[in-house]
N, C-alpha and C positions, 0 to 999 in steps of 0.2 A: 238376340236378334239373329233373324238370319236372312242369307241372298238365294237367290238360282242364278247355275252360272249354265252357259251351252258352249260345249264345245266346239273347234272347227271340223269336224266330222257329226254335229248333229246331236251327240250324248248331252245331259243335262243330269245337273246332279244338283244338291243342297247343301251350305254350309253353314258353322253359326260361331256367334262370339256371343261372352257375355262377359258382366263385371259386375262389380260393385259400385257405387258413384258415392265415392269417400270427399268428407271434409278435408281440408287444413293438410293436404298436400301435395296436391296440383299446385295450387296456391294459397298459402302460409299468410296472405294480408289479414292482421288482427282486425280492421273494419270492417270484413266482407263477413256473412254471418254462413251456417250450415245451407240453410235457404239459397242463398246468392251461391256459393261453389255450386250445389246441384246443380243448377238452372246454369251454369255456365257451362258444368258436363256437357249436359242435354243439348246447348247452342253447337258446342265443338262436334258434338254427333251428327247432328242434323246439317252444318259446314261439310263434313265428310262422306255424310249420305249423298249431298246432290253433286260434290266432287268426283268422289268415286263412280257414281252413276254417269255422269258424264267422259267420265275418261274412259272406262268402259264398253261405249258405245261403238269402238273400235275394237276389233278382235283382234287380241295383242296378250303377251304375255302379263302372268300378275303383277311381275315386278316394271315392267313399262307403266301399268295403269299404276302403282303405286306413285311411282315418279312425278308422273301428272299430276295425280291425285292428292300428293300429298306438299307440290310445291302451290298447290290452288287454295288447300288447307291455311298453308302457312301465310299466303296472300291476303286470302281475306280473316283472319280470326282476329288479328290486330286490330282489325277496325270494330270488333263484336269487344274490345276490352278481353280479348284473351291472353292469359300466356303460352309460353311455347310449350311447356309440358302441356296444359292444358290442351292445345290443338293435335298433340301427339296422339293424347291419350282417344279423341274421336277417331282420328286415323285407326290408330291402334283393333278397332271392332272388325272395321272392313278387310283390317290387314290378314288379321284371323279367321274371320269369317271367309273369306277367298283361299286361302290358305285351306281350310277343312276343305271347302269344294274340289281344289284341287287334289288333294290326296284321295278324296271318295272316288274322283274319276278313275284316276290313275290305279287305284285299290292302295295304297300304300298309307305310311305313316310319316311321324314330322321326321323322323331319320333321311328315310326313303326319298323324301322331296327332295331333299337336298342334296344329301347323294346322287340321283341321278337327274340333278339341275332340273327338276320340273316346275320350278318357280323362275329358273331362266333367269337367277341373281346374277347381275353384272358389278363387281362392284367397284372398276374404274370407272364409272360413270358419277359414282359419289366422288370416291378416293382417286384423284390419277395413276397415283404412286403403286397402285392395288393390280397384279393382274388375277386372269381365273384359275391360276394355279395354286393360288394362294387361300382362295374358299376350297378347292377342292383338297389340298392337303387336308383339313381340319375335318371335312365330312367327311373325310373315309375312315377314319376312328372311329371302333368300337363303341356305340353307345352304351355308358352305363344296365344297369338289368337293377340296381338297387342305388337310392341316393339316401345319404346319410342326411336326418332332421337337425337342423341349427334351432334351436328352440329358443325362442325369445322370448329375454327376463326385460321387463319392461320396468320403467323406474316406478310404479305402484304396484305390482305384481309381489305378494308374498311368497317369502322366502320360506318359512317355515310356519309350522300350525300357530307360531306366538304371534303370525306379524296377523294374523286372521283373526277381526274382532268376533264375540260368540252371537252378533247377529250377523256376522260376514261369510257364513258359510255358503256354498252353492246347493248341497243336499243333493245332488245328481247321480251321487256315485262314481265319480271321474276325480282323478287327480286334481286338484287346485292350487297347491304350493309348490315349488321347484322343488322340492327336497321332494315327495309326491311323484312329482312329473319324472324325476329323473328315478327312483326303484321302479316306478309301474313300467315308464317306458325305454329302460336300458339307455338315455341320452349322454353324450360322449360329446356333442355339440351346441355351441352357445352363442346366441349373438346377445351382448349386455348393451343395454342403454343408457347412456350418459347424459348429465343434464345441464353441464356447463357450471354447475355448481359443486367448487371446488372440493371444500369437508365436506360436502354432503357424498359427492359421488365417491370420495374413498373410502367414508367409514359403511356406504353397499357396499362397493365393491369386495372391502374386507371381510363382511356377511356371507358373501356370495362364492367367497373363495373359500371361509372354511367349509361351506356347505358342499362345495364341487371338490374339496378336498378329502373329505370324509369319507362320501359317499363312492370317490370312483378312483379306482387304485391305479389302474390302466392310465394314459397317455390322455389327457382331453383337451380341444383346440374352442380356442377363444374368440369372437371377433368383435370388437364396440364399437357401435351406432352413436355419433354424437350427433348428430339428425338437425344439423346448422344452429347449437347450440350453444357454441362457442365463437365468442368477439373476435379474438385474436390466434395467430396458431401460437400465439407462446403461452396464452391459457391454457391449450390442450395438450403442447407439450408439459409443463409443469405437471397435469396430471399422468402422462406418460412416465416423466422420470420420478414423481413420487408413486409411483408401482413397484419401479426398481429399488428402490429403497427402504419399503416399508414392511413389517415384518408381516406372517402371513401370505402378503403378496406374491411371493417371490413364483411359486408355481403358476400363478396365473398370470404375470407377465412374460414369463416362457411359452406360456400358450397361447397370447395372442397372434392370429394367422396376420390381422388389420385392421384398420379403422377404417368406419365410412362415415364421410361426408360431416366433417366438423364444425364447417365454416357455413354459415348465411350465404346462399347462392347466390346473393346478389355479390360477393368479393369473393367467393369460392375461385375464384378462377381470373383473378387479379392479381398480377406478380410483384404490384407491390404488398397484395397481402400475406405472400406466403413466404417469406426470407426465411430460412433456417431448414425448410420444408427435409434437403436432405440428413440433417442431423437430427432426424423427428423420434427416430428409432424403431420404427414400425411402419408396412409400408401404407398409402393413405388410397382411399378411390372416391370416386367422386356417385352420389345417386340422386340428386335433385337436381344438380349442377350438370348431369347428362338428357339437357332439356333439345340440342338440337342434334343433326348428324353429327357435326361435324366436334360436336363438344369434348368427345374423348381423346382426340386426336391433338387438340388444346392440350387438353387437361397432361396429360403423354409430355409436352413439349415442357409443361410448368414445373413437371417435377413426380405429377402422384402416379399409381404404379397399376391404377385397377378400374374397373367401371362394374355397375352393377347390371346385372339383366332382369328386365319387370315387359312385363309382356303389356302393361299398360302404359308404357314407354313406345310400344311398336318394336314385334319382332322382326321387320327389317331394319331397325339400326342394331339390334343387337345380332346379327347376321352380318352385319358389318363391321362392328367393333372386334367382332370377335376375330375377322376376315386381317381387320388392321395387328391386332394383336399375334395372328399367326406373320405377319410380314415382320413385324418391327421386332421381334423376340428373336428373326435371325441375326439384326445387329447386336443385342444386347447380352450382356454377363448372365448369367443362371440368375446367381444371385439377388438380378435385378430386374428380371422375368415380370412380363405385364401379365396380368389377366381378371378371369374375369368371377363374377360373384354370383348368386343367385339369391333374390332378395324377394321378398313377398309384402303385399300389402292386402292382406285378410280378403286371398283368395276364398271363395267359399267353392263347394263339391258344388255342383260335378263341373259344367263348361268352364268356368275358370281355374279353377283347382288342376284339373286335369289339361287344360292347355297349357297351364303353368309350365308343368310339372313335363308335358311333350317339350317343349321351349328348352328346358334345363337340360334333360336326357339327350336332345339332339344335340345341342351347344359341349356336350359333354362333360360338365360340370357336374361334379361328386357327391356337393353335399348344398341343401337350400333352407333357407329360414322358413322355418312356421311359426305363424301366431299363436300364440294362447288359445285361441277361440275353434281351432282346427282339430281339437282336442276334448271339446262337445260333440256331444249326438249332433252334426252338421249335414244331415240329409231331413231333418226334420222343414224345410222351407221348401224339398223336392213332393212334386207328385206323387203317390202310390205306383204307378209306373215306370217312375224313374229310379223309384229306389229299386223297386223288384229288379230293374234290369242292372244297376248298378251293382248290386249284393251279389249279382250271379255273371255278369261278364267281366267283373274289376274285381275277382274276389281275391288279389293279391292286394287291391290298395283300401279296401275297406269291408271292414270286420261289421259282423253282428245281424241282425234279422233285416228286414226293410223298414221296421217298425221302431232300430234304436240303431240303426247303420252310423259310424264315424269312420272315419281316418285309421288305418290299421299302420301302429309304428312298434316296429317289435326288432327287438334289440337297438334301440336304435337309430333303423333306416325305414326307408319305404320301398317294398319292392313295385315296382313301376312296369312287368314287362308285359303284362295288359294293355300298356299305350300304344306298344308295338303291333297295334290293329290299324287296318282303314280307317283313316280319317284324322284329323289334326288332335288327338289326346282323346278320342272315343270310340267305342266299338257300338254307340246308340245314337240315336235323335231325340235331343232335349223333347219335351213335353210342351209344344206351344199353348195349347188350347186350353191348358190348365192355369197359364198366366193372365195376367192384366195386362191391356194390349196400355200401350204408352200415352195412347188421346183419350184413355178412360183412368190413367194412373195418377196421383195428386201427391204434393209432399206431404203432406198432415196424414198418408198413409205411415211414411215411417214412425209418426209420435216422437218426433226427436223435436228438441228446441231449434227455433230460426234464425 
């Protein structure tokens, strides 16, 4: 999608967002079918279209129209049967999309906004406790120039060419097994998925550790996704201290950096669900459970140590959390230091991928999850013109012709300093006129079940 925005001197620029419109983790209700999440998307976009547009209508800085905009969001979505991530995530378009406008004005990049406050974040306005000295510490920091890939083992994701039936092959010529994934693409970082089942998730986990033991002689850092699959924290504690215990393991629970989000959001952040929280042994953050502002600030107070950044979350709370985390880390021990994550939900190239990926780089965060799927030929759904421009102005973050362009991850990392162009994570304009406009688009386009 994209806006025009005019400035107070007259200039007019263009900006754009885009995403994905994923099932089953906006909202997780087993009732609600693929069908029903889409359609709920598209309600919370169109809530935020004529929000934004209205707020708007006053020439005011983005982060004022945001405020407006996004407490108008949160007023009426409830009444549309929405949840909170869900009204986020509409936000979340215009957040981005205003955000690229204002950098194209300005010439700068997602660094640059924020560094020299041209999004005019206030962020005692959310937080009291918050002044502007406290955003502006964080954005004068060096923006990374390379982010190290956290690759995600997923709990069906094969480990090795045995877990691959011999009609399970891809045939593509791309990696498809971890053991694969990690010679082709030098990986050193992991996020593993857990699935609240107890001897199931050890005897992976044990798989998974001789394989990242073999394979990689160097130091490699760990983090598992229990993705509110666990009832109780003493279920996922037991599987914490059966890591410490178990043989084989022992390296890969030295490597875990975290855990994310183990609990069902609906008690995630219920203090009587979390007793024991600090005796967990690993520090915990919260990523479905950071469904409002104010959620991390909670979460901070219950005991967990981190929150995740998703730009379909809206990048002004993670502009704020991150704001909180530079305040609250001057009361706190090293040792017991907040911060923050960067997490992915099958971003695809180019607008979302690449705003991601500006989002992390600004936030100054080192290393980000990618999907399994970011590691296909993932420019084959772009245009002829977007890949051409892609291949030849990002040619640090994606390898290959226009014709078989993917994700270039070498050693490693991604180098990212391409983003450090005009505009919110591009140095182009998406290809409208090659899309399906949205009052001609149908879900029986994707072929997925409803």
């Amino acid at each position: 999608m994209g806006v025009e925005v005019e400035a107070a001197d007259g200039r007019q620029a263009k900006g754009y967002a885009a995403d994905n419109l994923l099932p089953k983790w906006f909202d997780k209700d087993p009732a609600r079918s693929f069908r029903e999440n889409v359609r709920d998307q598209l309600v919370a976009i169109r809530i935020a279209h004529q929000a934004f547009g209205e707020a708007a209508k006053v020439p005011r800085s983005i982060f004022q129209i945001w405020l407006d905009a996004f407490a108008e969001c949160r007023r009426k979505g409830p009444g549309r049967n929405l949840n909170a991530l869900t009204i986020a995530f509409g936000s979340s378009f215009f957040e981005r999309a205003l955000a690229d406008a204002a950098a194209r004005l300005a010439g700068a990049d997602a660094v640059a906004l924020l560094r020299h406050d041209l999004l005019e974040i206030r962020p005692g306005a959310i937080h009291r406790e918050l002044e502007q000295e406290d955003l502006v510490r964080w954005t004068r920091e060096t923006a990374p120039t390379t982010l190290a890939v956290r690759h995600t083992v997923g709990l069906l994701d094969p480990i090795s060419a045995a877990d691959v039936p011999a009609d399970g092959w891809i045939g593509d010529g791309l990696p498809q097994t971890l053991e694969e994934c990690i010679t082709t693409y030098g990986l050193r970082y992991f996020k593993i998925k857990v699935g609240g089942r107890h001897e199931e998730d050890v005897a992976r986990l044990i798989s998974i550790a001789a394989t990242l033991d073999r394979l990689i002689s160097e130091p490699y850092v760990v983090t598992l996704d229990g993705n509110e699959q666990y009832k109780t924290l003493a279920d996922f504690r037991r599987l914490i201290e059966t890591l410490g215990k178990t043989s084989g393991l022992s390296r890969l629970r030295k490597a875990i950096a975290f855990a994310e989000q183990p609990l069902e959001r609906s008690v995630a952040l219920d203090p009587a669900a979390l007793e024991g929280l600090p005796k967990l042994g690993v520090p915990l953050i919260i990523d479905e459970s950071d469904a409002e502002v104010e959620s991390f600030k909670l979460a901070v107070s219950l005991g967990y140590r981190g929150v995740s950044s998703k730009n379909c979350k809206g990048i002004f709370k993670s502009f704020l959390n991150r704001t909180l985390i530079e305040r609250l880390n001057r009361r706190r021990k090293p040792e017991a230091a907040l911060f923050m994550s960067a997490e992915d939900l099958t971003n695809l190239a180019m607008v979302p991928l690449q705003q991601d990926l500006a989002t992390v780089r600004a936030l100054g965060i080192t290393h980000v999850e990618r999907n399994g799927h970011h590691y296909v030929r993932g420019l084959a759904h772009c245009s002829r013109r977007e890949r051409y421009q892609a291949t030849r102005l990002h040619r640090d973050l994606y390898r290959g012709g226009e014709a078989e362009a993917r994700l270039r991850v070498e050693g490693g990392v991604l180098h990212v300093s391409s983003l450090g162009t005009p505009g919110y994570g591009g140095a182009f304009e998406p290809d409208l006129p090659s899309m399906v406009p949205l009052e001609k688009w149908s879900f029986d386009s994707l072929e997925a079940e409803s």
